[in-house]
C-alpha positions, 0 to 999 in steps of 0.5 A, spaced: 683 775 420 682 768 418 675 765 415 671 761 421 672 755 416 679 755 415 682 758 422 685 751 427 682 746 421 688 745 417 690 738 414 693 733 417 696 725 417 688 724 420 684 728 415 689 728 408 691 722 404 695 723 397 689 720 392 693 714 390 691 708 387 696 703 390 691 702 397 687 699 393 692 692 393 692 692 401 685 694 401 683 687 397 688 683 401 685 685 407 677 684 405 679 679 400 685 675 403 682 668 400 678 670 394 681 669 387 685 675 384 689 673 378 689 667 372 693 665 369 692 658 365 694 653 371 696 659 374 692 662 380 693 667 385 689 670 391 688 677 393 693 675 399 698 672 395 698 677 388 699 683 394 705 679 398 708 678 389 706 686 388 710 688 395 715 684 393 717 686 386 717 694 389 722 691 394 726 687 389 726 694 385 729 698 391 734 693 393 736 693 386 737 700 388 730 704 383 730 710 386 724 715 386 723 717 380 726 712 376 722 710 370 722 702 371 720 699 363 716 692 361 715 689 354 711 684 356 704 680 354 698 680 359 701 676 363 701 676 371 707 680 372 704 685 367 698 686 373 704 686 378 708 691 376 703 696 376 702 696 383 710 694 385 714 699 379 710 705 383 710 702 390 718 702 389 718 710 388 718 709 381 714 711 374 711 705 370 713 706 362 708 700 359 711 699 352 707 698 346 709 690 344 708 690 338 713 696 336 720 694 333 727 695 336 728 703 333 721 705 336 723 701 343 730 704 344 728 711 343 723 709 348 728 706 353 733 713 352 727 718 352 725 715 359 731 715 361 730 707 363 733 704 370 731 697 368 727 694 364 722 687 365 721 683 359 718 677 357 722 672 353 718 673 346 721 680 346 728 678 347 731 678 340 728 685 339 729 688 346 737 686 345 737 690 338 733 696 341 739 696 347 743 695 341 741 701 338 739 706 344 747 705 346 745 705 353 746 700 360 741 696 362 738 691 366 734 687 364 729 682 368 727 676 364 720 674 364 720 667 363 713 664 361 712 657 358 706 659 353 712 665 350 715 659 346 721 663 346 727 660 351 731 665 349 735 670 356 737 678 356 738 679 362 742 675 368 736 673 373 729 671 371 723 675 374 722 670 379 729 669 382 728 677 383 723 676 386 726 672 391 732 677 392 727 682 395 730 684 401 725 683 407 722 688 411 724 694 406 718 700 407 714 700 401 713 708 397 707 711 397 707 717 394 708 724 398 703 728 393 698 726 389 701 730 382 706 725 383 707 721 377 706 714 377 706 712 369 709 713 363 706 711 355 708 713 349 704 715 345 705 716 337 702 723 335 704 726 329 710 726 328 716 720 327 718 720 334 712 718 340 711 723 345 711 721 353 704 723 356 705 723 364 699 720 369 699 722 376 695 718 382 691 723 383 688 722 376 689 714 375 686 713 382 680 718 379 679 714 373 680 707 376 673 708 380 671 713 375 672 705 370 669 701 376 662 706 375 662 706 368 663 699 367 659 697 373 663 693 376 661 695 383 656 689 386 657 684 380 662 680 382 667 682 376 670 677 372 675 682 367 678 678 361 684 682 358 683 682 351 685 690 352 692 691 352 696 693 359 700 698 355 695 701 352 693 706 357 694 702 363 689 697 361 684 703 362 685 703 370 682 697 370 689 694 373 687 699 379 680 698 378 679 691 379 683 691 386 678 696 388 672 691 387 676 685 389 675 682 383 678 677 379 683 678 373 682 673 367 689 674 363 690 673 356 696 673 353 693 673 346 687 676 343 683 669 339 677 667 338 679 661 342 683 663 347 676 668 349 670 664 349 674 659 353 675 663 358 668 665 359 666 658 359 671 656 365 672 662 368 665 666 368 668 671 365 663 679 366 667 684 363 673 686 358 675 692 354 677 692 347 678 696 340 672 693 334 677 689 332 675 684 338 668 685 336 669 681 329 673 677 333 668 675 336 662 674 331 667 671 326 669 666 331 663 664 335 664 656 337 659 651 335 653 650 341 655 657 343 649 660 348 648 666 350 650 667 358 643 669 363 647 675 364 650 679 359 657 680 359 659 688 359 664 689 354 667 697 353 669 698 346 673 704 343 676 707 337 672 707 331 665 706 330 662 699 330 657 698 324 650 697 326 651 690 323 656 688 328 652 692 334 646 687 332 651 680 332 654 682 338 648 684 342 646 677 339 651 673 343 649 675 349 655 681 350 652 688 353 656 694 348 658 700 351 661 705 345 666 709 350 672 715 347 678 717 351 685 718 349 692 716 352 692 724 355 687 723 360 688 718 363 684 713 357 676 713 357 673 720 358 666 719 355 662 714 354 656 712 351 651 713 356 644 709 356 637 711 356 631 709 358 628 713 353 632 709 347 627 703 348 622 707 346 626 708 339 625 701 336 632 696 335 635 701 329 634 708 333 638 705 339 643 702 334 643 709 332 645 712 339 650 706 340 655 709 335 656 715 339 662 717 342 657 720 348 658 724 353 663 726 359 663 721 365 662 722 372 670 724 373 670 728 368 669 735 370 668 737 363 667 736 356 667 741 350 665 742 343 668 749 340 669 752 333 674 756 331 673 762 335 672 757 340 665 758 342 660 752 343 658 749 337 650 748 336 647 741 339 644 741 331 648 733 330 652 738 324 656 743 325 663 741 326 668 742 332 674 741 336 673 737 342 676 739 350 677 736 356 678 739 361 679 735 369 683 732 374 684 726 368 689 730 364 695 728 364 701 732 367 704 734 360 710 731 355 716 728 358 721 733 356 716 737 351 714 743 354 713 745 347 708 740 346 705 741 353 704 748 351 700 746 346 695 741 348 693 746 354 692 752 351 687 756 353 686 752 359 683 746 357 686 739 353 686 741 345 683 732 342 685 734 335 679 730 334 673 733 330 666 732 333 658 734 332 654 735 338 647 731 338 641 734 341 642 730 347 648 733 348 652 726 345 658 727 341 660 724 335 667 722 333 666 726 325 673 726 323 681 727 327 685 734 326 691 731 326 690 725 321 691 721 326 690 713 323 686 709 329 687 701 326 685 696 331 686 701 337 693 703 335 695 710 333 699 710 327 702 717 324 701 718 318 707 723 318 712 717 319 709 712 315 709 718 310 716 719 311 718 712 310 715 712 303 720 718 302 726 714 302 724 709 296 728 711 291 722 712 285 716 716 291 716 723 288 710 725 293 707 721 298 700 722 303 698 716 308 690 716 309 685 712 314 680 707 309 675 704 312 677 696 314 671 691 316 677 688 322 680 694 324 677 699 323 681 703 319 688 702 315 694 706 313 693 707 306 698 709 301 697 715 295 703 714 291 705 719 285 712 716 282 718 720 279 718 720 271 721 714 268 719 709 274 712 709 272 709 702 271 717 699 275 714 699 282 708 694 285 704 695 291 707 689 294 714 691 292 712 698 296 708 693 302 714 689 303 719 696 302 714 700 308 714 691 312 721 692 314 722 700 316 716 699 320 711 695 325 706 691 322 701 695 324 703 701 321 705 698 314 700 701 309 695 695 308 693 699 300 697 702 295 694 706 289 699 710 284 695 716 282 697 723 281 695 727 287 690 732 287 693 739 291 691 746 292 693 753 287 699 752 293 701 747 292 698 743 297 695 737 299 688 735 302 688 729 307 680 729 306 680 729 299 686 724 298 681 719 304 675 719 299 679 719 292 683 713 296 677 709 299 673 710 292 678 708 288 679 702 293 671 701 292 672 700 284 677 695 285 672 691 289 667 691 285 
C-alpha cells in the first residue's frame, strides 16, 4: 500500500523544476530589464541586454553544432564575455571549462585534450600560447577570438572574432536547460598533488545552491550589489558569483587586471559593495591607497580566502573602510564552504580578540550540510583549539567527481564524505582553524601549486641530487614555493639560486617557480625519508637568518 503522503502526489512539470542556476538570467532580464548589469570601461549593458548577449552565444554555440555534453573551453580576463559564457556555454547543452590564465601552453593542452574541448574562446592576450598549446595538444579546434582593445595584442587564432559569432546566432534555436540537475554544468581544473591537474566536475544542483548560499554569505540581498571582479572567473566559477549576482539583479563591475589603481577607481566611479579575493588583494589595497582616500559611509564587503591575513592587515583594511570576512572552501565543492561567522559577542573582546576570531576558517554555511574535523580513527576531534585533524565536508556542494578519474574519485569520498587534505583544530565555539595541509599543497596568492611538479622540474637539472618544495611565509601572497636543494658531488659551489630560478622560470608558470633557493643537506628519517614539515621550518629559518 502506498503511504498517504506519496499515493496520486508524484512530481510533475507543475511542481518539479531541475535546480539550475541558469534561470536566474531571465529572472533578472525580467524584473531588471533597465538596470545595469555589466561594466566594462566605456562598456555598458543592461539586464535585458547581457541575457539577449548570454542567449546569443548559447545559440551561436548550437548552430556551431555543440552538442550536449560537450566541453566548451575560455582563456579569457574578467571581461564581459567571460560573464556571458556562464550562462550561454551551459544554455547550449554544453560544460564550461574555465582555464586558469596564468598556466603555460603544456599545462592548457593536457587541459584541452583531457577535456576533450569542442571549442575554445580565448582573449587575443593568450594567442601565441593558445597556438603553442594547440600545437602541443596535436588536436583540431576551433578557436573564437576575444578581441579586446585593452588586451594590447591584435594577434588572431581563430577565423571569427567573438562578436561576429554572435551575430551568426541562428534566431529562434531553443535554448538548453538541463534535464536533471546532476547535469554538469562546469569543469575546473585543479592542480592537486601530482603533475597533471585533476577536472573536478559541478552540477546545477550545487552551482545553484551555492549561488544563493554566496548571495547569504556575502549579504548580498537588499544591498543593491555592486561586485568588483578582482577574484578570477576561472577560479571556481568566480565562487558562483557569476550566477549569483544574476539572482540579485546586480551589477557586475569587470576587472581585466588586479591593480591598486584599476580598484580604487572603480569604487570611486562606480560605487562598488563587494568583491572576492585571495590576501594578495589585501596588500594590494594598504599598499596602494591613493592620495585623500576616505573611507565610504558604508563598508565595503570583501570576502578573502586562502591563508590567514596577519592582524596587522586585518586592522589596515578595516581602517579603510573594508568589512572582511575570512571565508574557506575548495575547487571540490563547488568554492566557499565555511566561513567566518561574526558574533556579536566578539565585541565584547576588545580590537585584538576579535581580530583573533577573524583569522579562523569558521564554520559551515547555510548550504553546507555538513563540516567535520576527525582523527585518524575518524572520530571527532575535541573542541580544545589543539588537537589536529582532518576536515570533511559532506553536501549537495560536493562535486560530481574527477573527470576520467574514478581512482581519485574513490579516494576523495571515501567513507561517505569529502576527504579536504587539510589539517585543522576545532575551536571551543566550533570555528575551525586552517593548521597545516595533508598533501603539501602551496597556496600563493590563491593558487594551488604541487609541490610535487615543481619538485619533479628540479630533477631534471643536471647537478640536483635530491629536491623538496615547501610553503614559506611571503608578506604578499601569502606563501611561496621554496626550493631545499642538496647538489650531486663535484657540482657544489657551481650552481646559483638564480641560475636554478631562471632554470624552474622556463619549465613552469610564474607562479609556481620557486621564489627562495637554499643548498643544504637534507634531513631524512632512519628510512630514508623526508619530512615536509621539518624541511618548512629549516627553510623558513634558514630564510629568516638571511634577513636579519
Amino acid at each position: 500500500m502506498l503511504e498517504k503522503y506519496n499515493q496520486d502526489l508524484g512530481r510533475r512539470a507543475a511542481n518539479f523544476q531541475p535546480l539550475t542556476p541558469l534561470h536566474f538570467l531571465q529572472r533578472a532580464a525580467d524584473v531588471f530589464p533597465n538596470r545595469t548589469a555589466v561594466i566594462y570601461h566605456e562598456r555598458r549593458y543592461t539586464w535585458r541586454q547581457h541575457a539577449d548577449r548570454c542567449h546569443g552565444l548559447a545559440r551561436a554555440l548550437i548552430g556551431a553544432g555543440i552538442q550536449c555534453g560537450d566541453t566548451v573551453s575560455v582563456l579569457a580576463p574578467n571581461v564581459p564575455e567571460m560573464l556571458e559564457a556562464h550562462f550561454g556555454v551551459p544554455l547550449s547543452g554544453a560544460v564550461l571549462n574555465c582555464i586558469n590564465i596564468r598556466l603555460d601552453a603544456s599545462s592548457i593542452a593536457f587541459i584541452l585534450k583531457h577535456s576533450e574541448t569542442r571549442l575554445l574562446l580565448a582573449d587575443t592576450q593568450f594567442a601565441a600560447t593558445v597556438r603553442e598549446a594547440i600545437a602541443l595538444a596535436g588536436i583540431e579546434l576551433d578557436v573564437i577570438d576575444i578581441c579586446d582593445p585593452a588586451a594590447g595584442h591584435d594577434e588572431r587564432v581563430g577565423c571569427v572574432d567573438y562578436e561576429a559569432f554572435l551575430a551568426l546566432a541562428p534566431s529562434g534555436t531553443e535554448l538548453r536547460y538541463p534535464q536533471d540537475e546532476w547535469d554538469a554544468i562546469a569543469l575546473n581544473y585543479t592542480s592537486g598533488t601530482t603533475g597533471n591537474p585533476k577536472g573536478v566536475v559541478y552540477h546545477h544542483r550545487g552551482a545553484y545552491l551555492n549561488a544563493l548560499g554566496q548571495s547569504i554569505n556575502a549579504e548580498l540581498p537588499g544591498s543593491d550589489p555592486v561586485y568588483l571582479w578582482t577574484l578570477p572567473l576561472f577560479h571556481c566559477n568566480g565562487w558562483c558569483f557569476a550566477w549569483a549576482m544574476a539572482a540579485m539583479g546586480g551589477t557586475h563591475v569587470c576587472l581585466r587586471k588586479v591593480v591598486a589603481e584599476d580598484i580604487y577607481d572603480a569604487i570611486a566611479r562606480h560605487g562598488v559593495t563587494h568583491f572576492g579575493c585571495a590576501p594578495t588583494v589585501l596588500d594590494i589595497l594598504v599598499n596602494g591607497t591613493p592620495q585623500g582616500w576616505e573611507a565610504p559611509h558604508r563598508p565595503i564587503r570583501i570576502m578573502c580566502a586562502g591563508a590567514s591575513p596577519p592582524a596587522v592587515v586585518l586592522r589596515k583594511v578595516a581602517g579603510l573602510g573594508f568589512s572582511l570576512l575570512h571565508v574557506y572552501g575548495m575547487t571540490e565543492m563547488h568554492g566557499v564552504n565555511t566561513l567566518c561567522q561574526p558574533q556579536r559577542e566578539w565585541r565584547d573582546e576588545g580590537e585584538d580578540g576579535a581580530l583573533s576570531h577573524l583569522s579562523r576558517q569558521g564554520v559551515r554555511s547555510v548550504v553546507m550540510e555538513q563540516t567535520m574535523v576527525v582523527d585518524g580513527d575518524f572520530q571527532p576531534v575535541p573542541r580544545d583549539g589543539v588537537t589536529i585533524g582532518e576536515v570533511m565536508f559532506r553536501g549537495n556542494l560536493a562535486m560530481k567527481g574527477y573527470l576520467k578519474n574514478a581512482e581519485a574519485t574513490d579516494e576523495a569520498f571515501a567513507g561517505g564524505w569529502f576527504h579536504t587534505g587539510d589539517l585543522a583544530v576545532v575551536h571551543g565555539d566550533g570555528y575551525i582553524e586552517i593548521k597545516d595541509r595533508a598533501k603539501d599543497i602551496i597556496i600563493s596568492g590563491g593558487e594551488n601549486i604541487s609541490s610535487l611538479e615543481v619538485e619533479e622540474v628540479l630533477y631534471t637539472h643536471p647537478a640536483v641530487q635530491s629536491a623538496a618544495v615547501v610553503a614559506v611565509p611571503d608578506t604578499k601572497w601569502g606563501e611561496v614555493p621554496c626550493a631545499l636543494l642538496e647538489l650531486k658531488p663535484g657540482y657544489a659551489g657551481t650552481l646559483s639560486s638564480d641560475e636554478v630560478v631562471a632554470y624552474c622560470r622556463q619549465r613552469l608558470p610564474g607562479f609556481k617557480t620557486p621564489r627562495h633557493v637554499v643548498f643544504e643537506t637534507l634531513p631524512r628519517t632512519a628510512t630514508g625519508k623526508l619530512q615536509k614539515f621539518v624541511l618548512r621550518k629549516l627553510a623558513t629559518d634558514i630564510l629568516s637568518s638571511r634577513n636579519s
